[in-house]
C-alpha positions as YAML, in Angstrom:
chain: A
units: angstrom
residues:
- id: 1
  name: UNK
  ca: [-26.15, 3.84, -15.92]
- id: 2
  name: UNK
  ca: [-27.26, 0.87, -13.24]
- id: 3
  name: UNK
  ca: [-24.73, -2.16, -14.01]
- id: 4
  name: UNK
  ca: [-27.67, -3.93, -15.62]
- id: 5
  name: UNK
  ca: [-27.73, -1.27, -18.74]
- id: 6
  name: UNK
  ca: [-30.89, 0.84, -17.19]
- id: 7
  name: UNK
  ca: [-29.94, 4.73, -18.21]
- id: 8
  name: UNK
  ca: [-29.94, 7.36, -14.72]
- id: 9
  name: UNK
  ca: [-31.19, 10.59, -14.75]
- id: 10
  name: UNK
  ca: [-32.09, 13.46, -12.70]
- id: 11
  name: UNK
  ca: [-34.88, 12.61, -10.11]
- id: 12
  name: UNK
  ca: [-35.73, 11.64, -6.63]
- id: 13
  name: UNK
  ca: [-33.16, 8.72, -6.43]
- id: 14
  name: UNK
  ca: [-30.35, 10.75, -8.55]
- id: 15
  name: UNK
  ca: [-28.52, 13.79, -9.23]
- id: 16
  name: UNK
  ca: [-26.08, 14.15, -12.02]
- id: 17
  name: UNK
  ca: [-23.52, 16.87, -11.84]
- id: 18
  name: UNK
  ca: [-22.19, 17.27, -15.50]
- id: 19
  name: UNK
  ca: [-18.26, 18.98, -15.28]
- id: 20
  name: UNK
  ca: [-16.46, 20.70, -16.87]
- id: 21
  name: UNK
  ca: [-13.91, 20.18, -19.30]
- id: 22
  name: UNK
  ca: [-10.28, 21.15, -18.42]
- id: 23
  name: UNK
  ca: [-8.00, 21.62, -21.23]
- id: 24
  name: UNK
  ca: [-4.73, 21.55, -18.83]
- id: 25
  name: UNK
  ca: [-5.78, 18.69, -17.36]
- id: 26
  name: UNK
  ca: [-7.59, 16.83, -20.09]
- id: 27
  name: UNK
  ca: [-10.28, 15.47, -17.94]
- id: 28
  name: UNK
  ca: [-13.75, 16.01, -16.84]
- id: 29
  name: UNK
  ca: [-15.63, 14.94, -13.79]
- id: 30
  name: UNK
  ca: [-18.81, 13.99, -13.73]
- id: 31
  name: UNK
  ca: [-20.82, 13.35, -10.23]
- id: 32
  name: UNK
  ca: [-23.35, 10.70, -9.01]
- id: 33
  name: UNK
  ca: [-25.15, 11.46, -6.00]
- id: 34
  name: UNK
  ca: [-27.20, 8.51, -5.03]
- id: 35
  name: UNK
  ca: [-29.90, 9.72, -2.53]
- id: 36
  name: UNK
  ca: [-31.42, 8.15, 0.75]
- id: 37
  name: UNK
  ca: [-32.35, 4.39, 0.33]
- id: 38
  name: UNK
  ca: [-31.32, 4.20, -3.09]
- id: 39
  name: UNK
  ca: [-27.55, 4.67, -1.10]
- id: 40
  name: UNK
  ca: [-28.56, 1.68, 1.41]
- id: 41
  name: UNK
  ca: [-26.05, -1.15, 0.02]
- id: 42
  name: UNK
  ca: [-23.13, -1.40, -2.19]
- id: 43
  name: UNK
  ca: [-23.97, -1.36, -5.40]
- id: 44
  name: UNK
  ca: [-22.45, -0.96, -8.80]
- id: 45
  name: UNK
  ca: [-22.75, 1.42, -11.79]
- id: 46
  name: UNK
  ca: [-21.26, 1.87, -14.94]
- id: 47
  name: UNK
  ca: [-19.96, 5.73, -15.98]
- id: 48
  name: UNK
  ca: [-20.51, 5.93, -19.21]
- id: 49
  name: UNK
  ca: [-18.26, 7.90, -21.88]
- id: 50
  name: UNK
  ca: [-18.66, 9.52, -25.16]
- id: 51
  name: UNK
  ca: [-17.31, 11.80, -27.79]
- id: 52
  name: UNK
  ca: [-18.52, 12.68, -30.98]
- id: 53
  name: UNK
  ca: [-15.57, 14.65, -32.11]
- id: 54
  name: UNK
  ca: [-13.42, 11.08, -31.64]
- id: 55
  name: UNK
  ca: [-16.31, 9.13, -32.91]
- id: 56
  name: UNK
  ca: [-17.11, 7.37, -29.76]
- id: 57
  name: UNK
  ca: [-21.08, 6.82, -30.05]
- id: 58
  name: UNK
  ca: [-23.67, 4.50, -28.75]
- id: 59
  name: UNK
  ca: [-23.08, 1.76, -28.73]
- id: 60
  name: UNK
  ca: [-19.44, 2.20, -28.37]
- id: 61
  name: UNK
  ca: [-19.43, 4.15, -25.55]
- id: 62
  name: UNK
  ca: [-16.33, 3.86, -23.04]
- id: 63
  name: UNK
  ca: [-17.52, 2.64, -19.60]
- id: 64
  name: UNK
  ca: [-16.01, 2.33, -16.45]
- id: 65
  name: UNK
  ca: [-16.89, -0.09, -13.70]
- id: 66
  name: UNK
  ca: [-17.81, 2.08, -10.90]
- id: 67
  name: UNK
  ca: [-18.98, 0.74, -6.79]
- id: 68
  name: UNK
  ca: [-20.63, 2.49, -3.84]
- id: 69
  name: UNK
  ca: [-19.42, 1.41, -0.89]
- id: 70
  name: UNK
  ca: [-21.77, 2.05, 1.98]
- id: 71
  name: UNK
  ca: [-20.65, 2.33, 5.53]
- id: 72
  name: UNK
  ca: [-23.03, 3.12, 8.48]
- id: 73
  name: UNK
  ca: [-22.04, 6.74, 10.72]
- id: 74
  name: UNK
  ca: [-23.93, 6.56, 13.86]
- id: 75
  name: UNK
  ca: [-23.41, 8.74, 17.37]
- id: 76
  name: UNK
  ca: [-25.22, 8.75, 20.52]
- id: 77
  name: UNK
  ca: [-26.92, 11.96, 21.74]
- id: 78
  name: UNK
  ca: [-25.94, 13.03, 25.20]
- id: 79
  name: UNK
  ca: [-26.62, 15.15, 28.09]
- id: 80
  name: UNK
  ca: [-23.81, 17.07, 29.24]
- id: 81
  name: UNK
  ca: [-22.32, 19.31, 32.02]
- id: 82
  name: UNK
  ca: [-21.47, 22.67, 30.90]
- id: 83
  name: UNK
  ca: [-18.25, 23.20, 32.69]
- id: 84
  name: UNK
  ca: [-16.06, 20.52, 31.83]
- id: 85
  name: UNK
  ca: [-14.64, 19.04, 28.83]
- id: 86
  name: UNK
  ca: [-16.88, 16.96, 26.89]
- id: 87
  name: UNK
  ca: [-16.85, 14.05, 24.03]
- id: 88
  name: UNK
  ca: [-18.32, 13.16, 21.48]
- id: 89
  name: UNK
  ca: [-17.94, 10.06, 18.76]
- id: 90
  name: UNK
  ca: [-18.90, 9.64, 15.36]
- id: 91
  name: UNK
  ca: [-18.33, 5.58, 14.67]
- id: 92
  name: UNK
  ca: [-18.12, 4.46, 10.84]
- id: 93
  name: UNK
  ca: [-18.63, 0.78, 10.44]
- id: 94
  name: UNK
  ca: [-18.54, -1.02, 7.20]
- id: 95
  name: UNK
  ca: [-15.02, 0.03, 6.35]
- id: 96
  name: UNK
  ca: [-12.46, -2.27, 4.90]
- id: 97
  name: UNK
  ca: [-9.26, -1.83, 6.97]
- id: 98
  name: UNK
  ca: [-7.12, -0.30, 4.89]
- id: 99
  name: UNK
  ca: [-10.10, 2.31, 4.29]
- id: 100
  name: UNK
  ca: [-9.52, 4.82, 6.67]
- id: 101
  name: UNK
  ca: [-11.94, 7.73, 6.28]
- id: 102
  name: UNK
  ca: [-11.17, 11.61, 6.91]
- id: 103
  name: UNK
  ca: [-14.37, 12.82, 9.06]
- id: 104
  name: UNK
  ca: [-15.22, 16.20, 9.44]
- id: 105
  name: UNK
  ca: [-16.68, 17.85, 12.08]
- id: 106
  name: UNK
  ca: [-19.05, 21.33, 12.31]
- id: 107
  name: UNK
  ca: [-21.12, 22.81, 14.49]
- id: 108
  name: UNK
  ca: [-24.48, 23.40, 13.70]
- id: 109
  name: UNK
  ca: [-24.55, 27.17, 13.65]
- id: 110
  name: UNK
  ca: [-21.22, 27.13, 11.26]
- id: 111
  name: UNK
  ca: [-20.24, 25.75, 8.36]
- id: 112
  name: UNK
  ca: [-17.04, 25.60, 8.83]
- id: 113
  name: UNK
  ca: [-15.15, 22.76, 9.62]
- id: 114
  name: UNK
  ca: [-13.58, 22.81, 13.38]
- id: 115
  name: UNK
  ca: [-9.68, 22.09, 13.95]
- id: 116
  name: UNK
  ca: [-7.60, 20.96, 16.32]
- id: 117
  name: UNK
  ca: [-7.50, 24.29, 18.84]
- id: 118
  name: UNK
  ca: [-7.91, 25.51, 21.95]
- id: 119
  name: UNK
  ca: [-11.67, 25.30, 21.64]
- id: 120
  name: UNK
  ca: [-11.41, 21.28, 19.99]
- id: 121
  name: UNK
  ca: [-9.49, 18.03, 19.97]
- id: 122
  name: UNK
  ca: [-9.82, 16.06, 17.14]
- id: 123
  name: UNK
  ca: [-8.63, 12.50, 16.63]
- id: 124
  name: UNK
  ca: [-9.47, 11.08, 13.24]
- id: 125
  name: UNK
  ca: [-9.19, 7.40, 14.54]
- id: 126
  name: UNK
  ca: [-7.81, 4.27, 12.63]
- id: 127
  name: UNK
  ca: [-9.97, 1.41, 11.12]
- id: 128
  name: UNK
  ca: [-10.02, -1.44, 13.12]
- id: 129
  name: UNK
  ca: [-11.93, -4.87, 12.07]
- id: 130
  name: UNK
  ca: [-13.93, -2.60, 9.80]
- id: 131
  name: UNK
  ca: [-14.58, 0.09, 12.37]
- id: 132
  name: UNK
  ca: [-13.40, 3.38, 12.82]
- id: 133
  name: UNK
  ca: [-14.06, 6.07, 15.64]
- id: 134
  name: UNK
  ca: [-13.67, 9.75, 15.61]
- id: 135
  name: UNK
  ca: [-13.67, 11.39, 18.49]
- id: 136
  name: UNK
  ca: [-14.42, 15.35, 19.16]
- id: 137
  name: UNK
  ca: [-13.38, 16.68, 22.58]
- id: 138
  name: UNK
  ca: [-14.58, 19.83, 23.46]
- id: 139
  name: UNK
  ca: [-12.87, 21.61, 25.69]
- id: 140
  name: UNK
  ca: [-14.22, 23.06, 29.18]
- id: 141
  name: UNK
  ca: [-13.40, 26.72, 28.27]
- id: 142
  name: UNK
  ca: [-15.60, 26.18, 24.91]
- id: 143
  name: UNK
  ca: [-18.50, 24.38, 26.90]
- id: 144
  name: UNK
  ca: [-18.14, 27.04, 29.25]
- id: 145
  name: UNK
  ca: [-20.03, 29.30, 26.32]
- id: 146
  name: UNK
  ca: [-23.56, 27.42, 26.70]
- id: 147
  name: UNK
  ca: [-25.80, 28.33, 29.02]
- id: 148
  name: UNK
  ca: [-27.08, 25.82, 31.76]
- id: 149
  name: UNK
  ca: [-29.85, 23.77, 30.36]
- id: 150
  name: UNK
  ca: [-29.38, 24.74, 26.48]
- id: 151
  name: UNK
  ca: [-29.47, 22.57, 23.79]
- id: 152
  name: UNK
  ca: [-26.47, 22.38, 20.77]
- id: 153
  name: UNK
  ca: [-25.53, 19.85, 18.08]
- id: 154
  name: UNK
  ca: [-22.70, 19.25, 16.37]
- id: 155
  name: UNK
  ca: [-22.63, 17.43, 12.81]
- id: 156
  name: UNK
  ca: [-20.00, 15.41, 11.05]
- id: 157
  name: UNK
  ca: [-19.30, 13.50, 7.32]
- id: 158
  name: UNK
  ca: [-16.81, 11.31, 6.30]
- id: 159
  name: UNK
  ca: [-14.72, 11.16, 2.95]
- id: 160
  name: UNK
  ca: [-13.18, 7.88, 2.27]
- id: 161
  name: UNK
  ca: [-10.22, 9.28, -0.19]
...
């Protein structure tokens, strides 16, 4: 629910991801996604807990104080030379310092996420008055593999843990 009481449920602003229960950990986790500009500021919400089988019903339903923190990811798109090593940087702002986020970085045609090879460099970054750059090198022998004048893209997310 909003902090304010109002009941979420499934629709354009929201999607609740009901988990499972697991017996040898005694838990279950539940998932908010808060969509586009519903997501725009930090805002609080309440997860809300109950059990008939230990008699916990409305209105004495267990809730947890729970805040989105929003941080801005922006990038510059650039023209590039297909023969030498290249970067790229994916800058988080919004971050308290001792917030440092683990970003991820894919290339458009693959899913999965690159590593630290002899294709990519990858440096995470550290949070620094609220900021924190990644930065993606890709090597010369990898942008040797595009063709003069093509176009590619490369996507990234960030997890704060």
């Amino acid at each position: 629910e909003t902090s304010s009481g109002t009941d979420i449920n499934n629709d354009s602003k929201y999607t609740i991801t009901n988990g499972i229960f697991d017996e040898t950990t005694n838990s279950q986790t539940t998932t908010l996604a808060v969509k586009g500009s519903t997501s725009a500021v930090d805002t609080n919400y309440n997860c809300v807990v109950g059990a008939n089988e230990w008699e916990i019903v409305s209105p004495n339903y267990s809730k947890t104080l729970v805040t989105l923190d929003v941080f801005a990811m922006t990038s510059t798109p650039k023209s590039v030379a297909n023969q030498v090593e290249q970067t790229l940087t994916c800058t988080i702002s919004g971050l308290d310092d001792s917030e440092e986020v683990t970003v991820t970085w894919k290339e458009t045609s693959g899913g999965t996420p690159l590593v630290d090879d002899t294709n990519y460099g990858i440096e995470q970054g550290s949070v620094s008055s609220g900021t924190q750059n990644s930065v993606l090198t890709i090597k010369a022998d990898k942008m040797k593999t595009y063709n003069t004048g093509s176009s590619f893209t490369y996507k990234y997310s960030a997890l704060i843990p």
